[in-house]
C-alpha positions as CSV (number, residue, x, y, z in Angstrom):
1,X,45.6,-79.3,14.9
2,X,45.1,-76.0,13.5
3,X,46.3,-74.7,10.1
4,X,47.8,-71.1,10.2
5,X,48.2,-69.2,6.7
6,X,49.8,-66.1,6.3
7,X,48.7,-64.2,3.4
8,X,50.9,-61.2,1.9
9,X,49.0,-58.3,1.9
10,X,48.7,-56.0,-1.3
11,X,51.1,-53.6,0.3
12,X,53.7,-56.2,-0.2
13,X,52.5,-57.0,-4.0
14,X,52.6,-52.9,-4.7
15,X,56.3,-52.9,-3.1
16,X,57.3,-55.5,-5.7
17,X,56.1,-53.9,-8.2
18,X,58.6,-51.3,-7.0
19,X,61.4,-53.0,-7.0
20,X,60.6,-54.5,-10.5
21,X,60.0,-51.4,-11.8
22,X,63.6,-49.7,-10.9
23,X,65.4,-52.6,-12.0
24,X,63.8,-52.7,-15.3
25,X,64.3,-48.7,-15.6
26,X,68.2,-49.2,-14.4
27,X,68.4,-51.3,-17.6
28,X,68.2,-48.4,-19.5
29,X,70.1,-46.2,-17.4
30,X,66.7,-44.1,-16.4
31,X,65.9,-45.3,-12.9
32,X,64.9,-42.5,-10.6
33,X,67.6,-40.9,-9.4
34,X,68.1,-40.6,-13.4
35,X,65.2,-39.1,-13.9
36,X,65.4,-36.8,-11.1
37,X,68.5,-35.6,-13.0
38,X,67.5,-35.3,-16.2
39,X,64.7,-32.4,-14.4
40,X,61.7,-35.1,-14.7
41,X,59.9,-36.6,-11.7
42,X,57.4,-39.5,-12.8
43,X,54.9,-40.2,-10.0
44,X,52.7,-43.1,-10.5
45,X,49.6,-41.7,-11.7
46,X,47.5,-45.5,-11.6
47,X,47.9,-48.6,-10.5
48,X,46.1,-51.8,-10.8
49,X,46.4,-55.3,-9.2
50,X,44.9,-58.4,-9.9
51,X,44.9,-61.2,-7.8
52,X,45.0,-64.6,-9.0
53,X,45.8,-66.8,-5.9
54,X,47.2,-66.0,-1.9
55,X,51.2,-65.1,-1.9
56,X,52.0,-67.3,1.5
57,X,54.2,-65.8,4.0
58,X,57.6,-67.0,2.9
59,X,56.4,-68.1,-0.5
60,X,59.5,-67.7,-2.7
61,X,58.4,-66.0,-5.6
62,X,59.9,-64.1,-8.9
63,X,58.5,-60.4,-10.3
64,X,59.0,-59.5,-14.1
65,X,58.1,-55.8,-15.5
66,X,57.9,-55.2,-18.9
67,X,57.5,-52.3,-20.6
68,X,54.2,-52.1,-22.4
69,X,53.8,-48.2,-23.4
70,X,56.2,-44.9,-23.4
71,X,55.4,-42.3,-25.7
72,X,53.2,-40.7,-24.1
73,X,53.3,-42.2,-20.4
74,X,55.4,-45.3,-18.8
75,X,53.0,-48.3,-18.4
76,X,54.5,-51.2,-17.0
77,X,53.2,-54.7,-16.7
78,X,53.9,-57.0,-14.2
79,X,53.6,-60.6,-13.4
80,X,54.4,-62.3,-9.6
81,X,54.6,-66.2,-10.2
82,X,55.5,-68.9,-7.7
83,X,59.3,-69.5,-7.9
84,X,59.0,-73.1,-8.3
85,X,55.9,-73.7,-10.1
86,X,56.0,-70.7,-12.4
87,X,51.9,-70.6,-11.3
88,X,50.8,-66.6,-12.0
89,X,49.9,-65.4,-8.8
90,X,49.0,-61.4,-9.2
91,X,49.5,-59.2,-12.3
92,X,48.9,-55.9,-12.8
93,X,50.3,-52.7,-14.0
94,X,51.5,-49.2,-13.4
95,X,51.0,-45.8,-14.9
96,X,53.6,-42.8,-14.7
97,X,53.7,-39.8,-16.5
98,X,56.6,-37.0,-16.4
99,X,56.5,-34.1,-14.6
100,X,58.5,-30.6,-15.5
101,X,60.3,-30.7,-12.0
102,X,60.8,-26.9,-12.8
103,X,57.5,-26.2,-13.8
104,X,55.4,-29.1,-12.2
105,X,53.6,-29.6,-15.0
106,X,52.8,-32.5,-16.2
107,X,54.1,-33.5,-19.5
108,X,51.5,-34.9,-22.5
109,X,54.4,-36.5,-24.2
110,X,57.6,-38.4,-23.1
111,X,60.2,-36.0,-23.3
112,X,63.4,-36.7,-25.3
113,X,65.7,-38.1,-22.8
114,X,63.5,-41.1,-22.3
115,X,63.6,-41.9,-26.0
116,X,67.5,-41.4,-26.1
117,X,68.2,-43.5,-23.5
118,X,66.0,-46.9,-24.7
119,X,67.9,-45.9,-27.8
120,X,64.5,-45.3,-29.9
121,X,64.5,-42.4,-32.7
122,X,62.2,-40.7,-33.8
């Protein structure tokens, strides 16, 4: 009898990590199409993935982002664990910084409207 794995490709953990990352951004009511209104584009700039154990094909598994910097640049962390288990099985984070969509420049500090809508003052 042979034994058949299937195991997820990064491609899969990197498309998590998208999905993570607009649902933790709609919590604030600055998901993309937000940002793309308030003139800012935020292209992901870095990302990193570390891989602590296979993701099986059909493995049932939960993604949590956190948001771990944004004054100057979004970084946001993520964790994939094993639904059942709770067993880490990639982390890693991403890296956006805004963009002047009328100028395409790229801004060196958040601008306001991020801070006004996670309700942070300055």
């Amino acid at each position: 009898m042979m034994l058949i794995q299937w195991v997820l490709s990064g491609m899969v953990i990197i498309s998590a990590f998208e999905i993570a990352r607009e649902a933790l951004l709609n919590q604030f009511n600055y998901g993309y199409r937000a940002m793309k209104v308030s003139g800012y584009l935020w292209p992901v700039v870095d990302t990193r993935v570390k891989y602590r154990a296979p993701l099986l094909f059909e493995q049932k598994i939960t993604v949590s982002a956190r948001l771990e910097e944004y004054e100057n640049r979004l970084r946001i962390g993520y964790v994939i664990a094993d639904r059942d288990t709770g067993k880490r099985l990639s982390t890693g984070y991403t890296i956006q910084v805004a963009v002047d969509e009328k100028t395409n420049e790229m801004c060196f500090v958040s601008p306001d409207i991020l801070f006004e809508r996670m309700g942070v003052t300055g």
